[in-house]
C-alpha positions as CSV (number, residue, x, y, z in Angstrom):
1,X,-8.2,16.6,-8.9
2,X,-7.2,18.3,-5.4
3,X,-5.1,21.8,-5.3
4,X,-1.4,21.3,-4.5
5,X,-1.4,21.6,-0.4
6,X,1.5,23.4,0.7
7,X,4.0,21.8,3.1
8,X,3.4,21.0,6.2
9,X,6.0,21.0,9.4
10,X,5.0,17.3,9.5
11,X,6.2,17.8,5.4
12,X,9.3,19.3,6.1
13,X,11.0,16.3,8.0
14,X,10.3,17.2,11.6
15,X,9.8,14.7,14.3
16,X,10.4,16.7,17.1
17,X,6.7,18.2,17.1
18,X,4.6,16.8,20.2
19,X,1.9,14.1,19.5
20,X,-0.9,16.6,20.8
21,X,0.0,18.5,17.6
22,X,0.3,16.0,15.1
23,X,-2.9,14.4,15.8
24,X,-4.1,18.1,15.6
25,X,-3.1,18.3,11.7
26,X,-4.0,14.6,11.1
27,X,-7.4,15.4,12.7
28,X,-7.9,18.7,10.5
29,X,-7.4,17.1,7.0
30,X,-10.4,15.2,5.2
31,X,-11.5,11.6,6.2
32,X,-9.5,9.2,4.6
33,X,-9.8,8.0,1.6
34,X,-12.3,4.6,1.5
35,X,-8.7,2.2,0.4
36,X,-10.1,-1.0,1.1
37,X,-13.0,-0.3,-1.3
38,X,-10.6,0.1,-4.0
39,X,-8.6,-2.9,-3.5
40,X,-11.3,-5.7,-3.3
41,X,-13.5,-4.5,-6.2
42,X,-14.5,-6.4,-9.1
43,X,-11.1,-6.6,-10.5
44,X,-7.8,-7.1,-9.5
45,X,-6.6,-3.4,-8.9
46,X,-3.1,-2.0,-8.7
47,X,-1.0,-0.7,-6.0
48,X,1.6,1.6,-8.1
49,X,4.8,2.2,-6.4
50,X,6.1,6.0,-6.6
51,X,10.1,6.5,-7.2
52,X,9.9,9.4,-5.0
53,X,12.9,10.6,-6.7
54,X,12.1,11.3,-10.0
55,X,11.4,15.2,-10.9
56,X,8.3,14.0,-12.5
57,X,6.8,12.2,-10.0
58,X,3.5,14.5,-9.1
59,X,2.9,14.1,-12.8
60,X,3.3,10.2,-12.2
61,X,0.5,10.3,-9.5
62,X,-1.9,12.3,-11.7
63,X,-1.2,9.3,-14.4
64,X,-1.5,6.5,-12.2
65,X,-4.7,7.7,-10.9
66,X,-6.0,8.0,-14.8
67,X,-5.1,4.7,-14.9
68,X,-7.2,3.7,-12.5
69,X,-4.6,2.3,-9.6
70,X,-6.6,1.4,-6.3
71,X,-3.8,3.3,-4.5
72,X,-0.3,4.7,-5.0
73,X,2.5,3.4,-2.6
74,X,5.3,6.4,-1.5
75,X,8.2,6.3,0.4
76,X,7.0,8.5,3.4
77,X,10.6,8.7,4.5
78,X,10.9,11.5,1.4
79,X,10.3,14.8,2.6
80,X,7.2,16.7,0.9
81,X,6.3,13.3,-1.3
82,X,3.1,11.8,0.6
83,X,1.3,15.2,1.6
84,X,2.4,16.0,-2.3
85,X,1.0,13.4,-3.9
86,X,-2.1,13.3,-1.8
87,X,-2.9,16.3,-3.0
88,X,-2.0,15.7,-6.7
89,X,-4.4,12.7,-6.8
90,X,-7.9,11.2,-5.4
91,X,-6.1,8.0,-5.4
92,X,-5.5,6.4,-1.9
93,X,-2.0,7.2,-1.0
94,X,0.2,4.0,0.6
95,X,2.7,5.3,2.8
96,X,5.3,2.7,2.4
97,X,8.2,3.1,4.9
98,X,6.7,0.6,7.5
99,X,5.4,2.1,10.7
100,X,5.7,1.1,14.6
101,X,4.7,3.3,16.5
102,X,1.6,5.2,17.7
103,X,3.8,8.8,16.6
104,X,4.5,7.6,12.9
105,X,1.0,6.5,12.4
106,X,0.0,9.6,13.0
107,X,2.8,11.3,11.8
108,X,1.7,9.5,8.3
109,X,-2.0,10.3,8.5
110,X,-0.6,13.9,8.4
111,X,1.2,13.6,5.6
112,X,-2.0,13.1,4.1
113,X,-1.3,8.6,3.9
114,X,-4.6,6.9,3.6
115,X,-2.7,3.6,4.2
116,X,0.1,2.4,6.4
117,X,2.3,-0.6,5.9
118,X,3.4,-2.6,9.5
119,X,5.7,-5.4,9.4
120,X,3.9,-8.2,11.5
121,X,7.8,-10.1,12.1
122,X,9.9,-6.5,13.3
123,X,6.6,-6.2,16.0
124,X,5.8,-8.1,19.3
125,X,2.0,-9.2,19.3
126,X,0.7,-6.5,21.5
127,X,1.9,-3.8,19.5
128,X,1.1,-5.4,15.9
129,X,-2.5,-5.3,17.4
130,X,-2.5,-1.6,19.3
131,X,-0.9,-0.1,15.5
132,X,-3.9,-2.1,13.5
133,X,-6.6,-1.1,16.1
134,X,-5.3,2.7,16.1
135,X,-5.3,2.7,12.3
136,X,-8.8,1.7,12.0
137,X,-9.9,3.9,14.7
138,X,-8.7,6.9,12.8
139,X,-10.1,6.0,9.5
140,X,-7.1,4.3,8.0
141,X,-6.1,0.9,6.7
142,X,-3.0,-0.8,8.1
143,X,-1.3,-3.2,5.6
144,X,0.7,-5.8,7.3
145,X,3.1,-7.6,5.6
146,X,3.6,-11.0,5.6
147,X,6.2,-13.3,4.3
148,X,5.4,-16.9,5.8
149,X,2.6,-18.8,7.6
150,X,4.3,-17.2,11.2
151,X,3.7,-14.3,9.9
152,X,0.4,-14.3,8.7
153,X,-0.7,-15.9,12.1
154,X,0.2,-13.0,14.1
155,X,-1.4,-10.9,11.2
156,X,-4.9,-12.5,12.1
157,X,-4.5,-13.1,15.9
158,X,-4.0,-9.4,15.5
159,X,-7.2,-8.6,13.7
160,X,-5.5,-7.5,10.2
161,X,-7.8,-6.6,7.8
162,X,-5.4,-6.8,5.0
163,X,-2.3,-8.2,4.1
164,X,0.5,-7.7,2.1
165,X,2.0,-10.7,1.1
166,X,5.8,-11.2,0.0
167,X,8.0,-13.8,-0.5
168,X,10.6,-14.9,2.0
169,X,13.9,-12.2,1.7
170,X,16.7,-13.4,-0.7
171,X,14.4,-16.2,-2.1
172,X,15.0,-16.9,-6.1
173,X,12.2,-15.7,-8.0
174,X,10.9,-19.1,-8.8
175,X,11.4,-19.9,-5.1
176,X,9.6,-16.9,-4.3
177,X,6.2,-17.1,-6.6
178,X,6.2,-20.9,-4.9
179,X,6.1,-19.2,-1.2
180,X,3.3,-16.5,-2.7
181,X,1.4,-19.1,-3.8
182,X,1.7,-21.1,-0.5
183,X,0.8,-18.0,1.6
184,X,-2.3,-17.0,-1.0
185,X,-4.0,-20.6,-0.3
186,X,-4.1,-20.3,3.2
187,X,-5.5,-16.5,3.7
188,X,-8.9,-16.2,4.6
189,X,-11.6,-15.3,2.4
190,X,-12.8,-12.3,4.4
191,X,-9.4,-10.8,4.2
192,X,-7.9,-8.8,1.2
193,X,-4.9,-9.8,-0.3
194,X,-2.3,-7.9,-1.6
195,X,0.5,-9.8,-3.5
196,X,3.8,-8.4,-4.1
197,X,4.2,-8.7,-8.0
198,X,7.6,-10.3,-9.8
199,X,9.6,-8.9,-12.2
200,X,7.4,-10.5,-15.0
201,X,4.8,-8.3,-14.4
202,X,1.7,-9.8,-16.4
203,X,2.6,-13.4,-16.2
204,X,2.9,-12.7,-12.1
205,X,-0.2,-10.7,-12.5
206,X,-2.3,-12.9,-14.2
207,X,-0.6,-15.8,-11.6
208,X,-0.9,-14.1,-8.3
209,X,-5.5,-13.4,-9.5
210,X,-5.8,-17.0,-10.1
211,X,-4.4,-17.7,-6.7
212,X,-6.9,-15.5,-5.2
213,X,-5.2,-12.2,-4.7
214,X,-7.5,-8.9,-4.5
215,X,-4.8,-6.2,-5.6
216,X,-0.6,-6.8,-6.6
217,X,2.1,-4.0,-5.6
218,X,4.2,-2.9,-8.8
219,X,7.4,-1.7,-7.2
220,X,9.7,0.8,-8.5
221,X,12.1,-2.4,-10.1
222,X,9.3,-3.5,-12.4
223,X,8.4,0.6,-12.9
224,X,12.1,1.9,-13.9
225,X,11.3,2.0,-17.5
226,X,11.0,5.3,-19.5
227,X,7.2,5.2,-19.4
228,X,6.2,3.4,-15.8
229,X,2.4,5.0,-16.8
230,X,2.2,2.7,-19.6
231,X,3.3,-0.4,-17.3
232,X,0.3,0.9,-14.9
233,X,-2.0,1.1,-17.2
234,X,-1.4,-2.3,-19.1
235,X,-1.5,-3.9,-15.9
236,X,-4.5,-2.3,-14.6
237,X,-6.3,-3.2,-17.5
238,X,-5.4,-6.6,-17.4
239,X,-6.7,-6.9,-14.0
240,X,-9.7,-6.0,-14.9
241,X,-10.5,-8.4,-17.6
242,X,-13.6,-10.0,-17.2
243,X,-11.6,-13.6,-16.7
244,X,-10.0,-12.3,-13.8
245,X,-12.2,-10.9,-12.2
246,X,-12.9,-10.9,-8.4
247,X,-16.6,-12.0,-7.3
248,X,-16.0,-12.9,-3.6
């Protein structure tokens, strides 16, 4: 377990700060944590979505890493909540508020983000591939999410090394497991697969690992119960059941 950091300017909300001095506290915090280890393992692992809200939440990160999450996703839009829970857990921290620029890539490394989630259709090509080419050049992964075969086209021409798969916007959920399972059969081997999971958590689980999937996001929907550590952990451990897991 790291010591609580204490806030940064970066923390605080400010985006006025210059670049120079951004990459400056980016470049003085340890190497990033190794995330794409963690989410194509042996098992299916677990991408835990923190409700940035709750009072409880460094508490949450501390469980979630117990239960053995390959990363915890946070809103970085939430002032204090990234560099916080990076330095409540050795989990890899997912910065969730999608990034587009050079300035909030760096602005999230700062905050302590080990990941970074792009949105491969809100991006022309050129900068889709400059974000995913800084990224890796810094020691982070960028996720880009994907939500049809468009999509995921660009995400490859681009030279993602991971994608985070989610069904068309608006889509019924039965609708929507059909378009995950469409988009999970045509991603390349050598590419890790995230998969957004439904709201019926194990059965989506268990569906999205036999489709291939490396890792599943649990959002904050499917964590709103009382006791979201117990959801982690149930799902954690089902992903690493011996009859799911991942030998590629």
């Amino acid at each position: 377990m790291q010591p609580m950091a204490p806030q940064s300017p970066v923390d605080a909300g400010s985006a006025s700060l210059p670049l120079d001095e951004i990459k400056k506290l980016a470049l003085a915090l340890p190497a990033p944590r190794a995330s794409l280890d963690t989410l194509r393992g042996g098992r299916v692992a677990v991408v835990a979505e923190l409700d940035p809200v709750r009072p409880d939440r460094h508490l949450l990160a501390e469980q979630y890493e117990r239960c053995g999450v390959g990363a915890i996703a946070v809103p970085s839009g939430h002032p204090g909540c990234v560099s916080e829970v990076a330095a409540r857990s050795d989990a890899p921290v997912l910065a969730l508020d999608p990034v587009s620029s050079g300035y909030q890539l760096w602005q999230a490394r700062a905050q302590g983000a080990d990941l970074v989630l792009t949105v491969a259709a809100e991006l022309p090509d050129q900068a889709l591939y400059c974000l995913i080419e800084r990224a890796a050049s810094i020691g982070m992964a960028a996720l880009v999410e994907v939500r049809d075969g468009r999509d995921l086209v660009r995400a490859l021409r681009a030279g993602a090394r991971v994608v985070l798969l989610r069904p068309p916007r608006d889509a019924a959920p039965a609708e929507g497991r059909r378009a995950l399972e469409d988009l999970l059969a045509i991603v390349p081997e050598h590419i890790v697969r995230v998969a957004e999971c439904g709201p019926a958590g194990r059965a989506d689980l268990i569906a999205c690992a036999r489709l291939g999937a490396d890792a599943v996001l649990l959002g904050t929907a499917l964590l709103s119960g009382p006791n979201p550590a117990a959801t982690v952990a149930s799902l954690a451990s089902m992903g690493a059941h011996p009859a799911l897991s991942r030998r590629r």
